[in-house]
VEXLUM-724863 format. One record per residue (C-alpha): residue in three letters; x, y, z; residue number from 1. Coordinates in steps of 0.5 Angstrom, whole numbers. Example, Ala and Ser with C-alpha at 12.3 -4.5 7.8 and 13.67 -1.06 7.14 Angstrom:
residues 2
numar_px_py_pz_kegu
ALA_25_-9_16_1
SER_27_-2_14_2
end
This chain:
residues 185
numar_px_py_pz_kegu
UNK_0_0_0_1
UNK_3_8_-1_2
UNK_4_11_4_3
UNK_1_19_3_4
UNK_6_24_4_5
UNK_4_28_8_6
UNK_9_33_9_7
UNK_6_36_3_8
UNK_0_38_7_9
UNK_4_40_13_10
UNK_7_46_8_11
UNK_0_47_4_12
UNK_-1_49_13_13
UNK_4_53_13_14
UNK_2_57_7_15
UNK_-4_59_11_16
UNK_0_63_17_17
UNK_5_68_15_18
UNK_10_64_11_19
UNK_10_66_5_20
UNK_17_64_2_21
UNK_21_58_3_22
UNK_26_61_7_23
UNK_21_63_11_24
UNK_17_56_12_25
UNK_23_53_13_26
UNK_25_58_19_27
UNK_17_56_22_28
UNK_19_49_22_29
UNK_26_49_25_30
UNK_22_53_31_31
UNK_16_49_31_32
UNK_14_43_26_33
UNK_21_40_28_34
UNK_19_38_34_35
UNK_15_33_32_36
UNK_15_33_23_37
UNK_21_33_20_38
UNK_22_36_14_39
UNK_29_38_10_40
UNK_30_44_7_41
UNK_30_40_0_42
UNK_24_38_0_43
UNK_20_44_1_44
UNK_22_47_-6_45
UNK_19_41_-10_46
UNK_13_40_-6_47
UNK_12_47_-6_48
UNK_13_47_-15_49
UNK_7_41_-14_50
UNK_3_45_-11_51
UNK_3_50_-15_52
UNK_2_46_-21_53
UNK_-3_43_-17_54
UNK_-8_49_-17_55
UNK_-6_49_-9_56
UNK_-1_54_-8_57
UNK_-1_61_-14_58
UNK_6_64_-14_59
UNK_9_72_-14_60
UNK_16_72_-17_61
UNK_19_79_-15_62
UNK_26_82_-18_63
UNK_31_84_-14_64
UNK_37_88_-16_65
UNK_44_83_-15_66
UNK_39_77_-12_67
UNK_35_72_-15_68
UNK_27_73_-17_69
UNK_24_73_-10_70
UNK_18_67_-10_71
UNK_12_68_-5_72
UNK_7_63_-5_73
UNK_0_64_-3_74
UNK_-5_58_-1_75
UNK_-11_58_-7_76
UNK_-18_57_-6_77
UNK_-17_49_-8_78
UNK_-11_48_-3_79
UNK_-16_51_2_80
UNK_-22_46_0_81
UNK_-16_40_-1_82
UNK_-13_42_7_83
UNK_-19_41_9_84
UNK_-21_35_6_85
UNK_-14_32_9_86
UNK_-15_36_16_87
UNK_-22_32_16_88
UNK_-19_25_14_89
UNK_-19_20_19_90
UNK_-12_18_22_91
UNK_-10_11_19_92
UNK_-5_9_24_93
UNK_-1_10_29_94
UNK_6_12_27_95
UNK_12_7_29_96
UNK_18_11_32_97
UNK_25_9_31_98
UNK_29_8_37_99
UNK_36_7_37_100
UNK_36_7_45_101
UNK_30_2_45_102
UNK_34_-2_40_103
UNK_40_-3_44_104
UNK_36_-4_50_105
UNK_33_-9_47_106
UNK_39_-13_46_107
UNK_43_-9_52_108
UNK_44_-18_55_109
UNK_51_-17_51_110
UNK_53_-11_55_111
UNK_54_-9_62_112
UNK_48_-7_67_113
UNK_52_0_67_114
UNK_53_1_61_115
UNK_45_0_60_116
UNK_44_5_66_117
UNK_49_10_63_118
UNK_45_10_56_119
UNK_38_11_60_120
UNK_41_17_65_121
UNK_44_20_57_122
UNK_36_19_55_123
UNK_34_22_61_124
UNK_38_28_60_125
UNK_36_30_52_126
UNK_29_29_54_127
UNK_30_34_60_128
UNK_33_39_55_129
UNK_27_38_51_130
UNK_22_38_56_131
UNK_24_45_58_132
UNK_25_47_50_133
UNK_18_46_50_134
UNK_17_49_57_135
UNK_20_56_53_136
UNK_17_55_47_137
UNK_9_55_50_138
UNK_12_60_55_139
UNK_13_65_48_140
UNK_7_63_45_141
UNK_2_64_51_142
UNK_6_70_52_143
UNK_8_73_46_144
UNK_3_70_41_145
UNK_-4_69_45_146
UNK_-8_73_40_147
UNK_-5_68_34_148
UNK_-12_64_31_149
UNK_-7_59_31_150
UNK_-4_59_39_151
UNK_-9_55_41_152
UNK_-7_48_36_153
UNK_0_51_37_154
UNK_-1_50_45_155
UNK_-4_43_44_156
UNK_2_40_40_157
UNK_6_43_46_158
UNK_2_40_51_159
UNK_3_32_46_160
UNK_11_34_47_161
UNK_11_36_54_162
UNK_6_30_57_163
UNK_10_25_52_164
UNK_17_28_54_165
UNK_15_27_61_166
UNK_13_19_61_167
UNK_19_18_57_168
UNK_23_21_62_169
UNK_19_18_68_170
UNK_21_11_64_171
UNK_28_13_64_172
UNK_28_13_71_173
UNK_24_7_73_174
UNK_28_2_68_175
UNK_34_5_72_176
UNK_32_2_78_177
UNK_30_-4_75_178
UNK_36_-5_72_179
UNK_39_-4_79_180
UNK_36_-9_81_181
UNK_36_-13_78_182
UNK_44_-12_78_183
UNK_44_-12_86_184
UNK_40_-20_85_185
end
């Protein structure tokens, strides 16, 4: 079976906030979408050429003087209608996560419990630091952008990362202690 890309509607909702330049979606994803859907600054431009060709997005090509043409996207009405349509169809599956950390615990008989423990405690602390990003980040939008029609729906995939980030570090430190008793055995 295809998989849909749906990265192409991540940015056809792009284009309904004030990104309207592919460095400007770029810039919006590297502080926002990043967290939870990657996408590559080389897939940005040929999604948006599909787009356009689509009927989804129109283009504005500006001259600039010792630049190259300055291309500003718009969502058409189209794109709207087929946003919509995605936004409104029902989630196929729940995505599968690779996991380089559940891997080598999985296999983790063939190392040393303290080397298991070390590789949960570096876990445990990239999740601190994410989950005080996140904190920082919903700090600034409920402070600096509340009036955005947006702010609400930004708010709750923060709340995803931050409940998330918090199990995955309360899990961190559970499996510490079972591993240390299970070496204390």
């Amino acid at each position: 079976m295809n998989k849909e890309n749906n990265t192409r509607y991540a940015i056809l909702g792009l284009l309904t906030t004030d990104c309207t330049t592919g460095y400007s979606i770029k810039q919006m994803i590297d502080r926002s979408l990043n967290h939870f859907w990657k996408i590559s600054y080389g897939q940005i431009y040929p999604i948006l050429k599909d787009l356009v060709e689509e009927g989804y997005a129109s283009v504005r090509v500006t001259k600039q003087e010792d630049k190259p043409d300055k291309k500003e996207y718009s969502i058409t009405a189209e794109g709207k209608q087929e946003l919509q349509s995605w936004l409104q169809k029902p989630l196929q599956e729940i995505p599968t996560e690779k996991n380089e950390l559940l891997l080598k615990l999985f296999f983790s008989r063939h190392q040393d419990v303290d080397q298991s423990i070390e590789l949960l405690n570096q876990q445990q602390n990239k999740l601190l630091d994410r989950y005080n990003t996140y904190l920082g980040i919903k700090e600034m939008i409920t402070n600096e952008l509340s009036d955005e029609v947006d702010s609400v729906f930004w708010i709750l995939t923060l709340d995803y990362g931050l409940v998330t980030t918090k199990a995955a570090i309360d899990w961190c430190e559970n499996s510490k202690k079972k591993l240390r008793n299970q070496k204390e055995e």
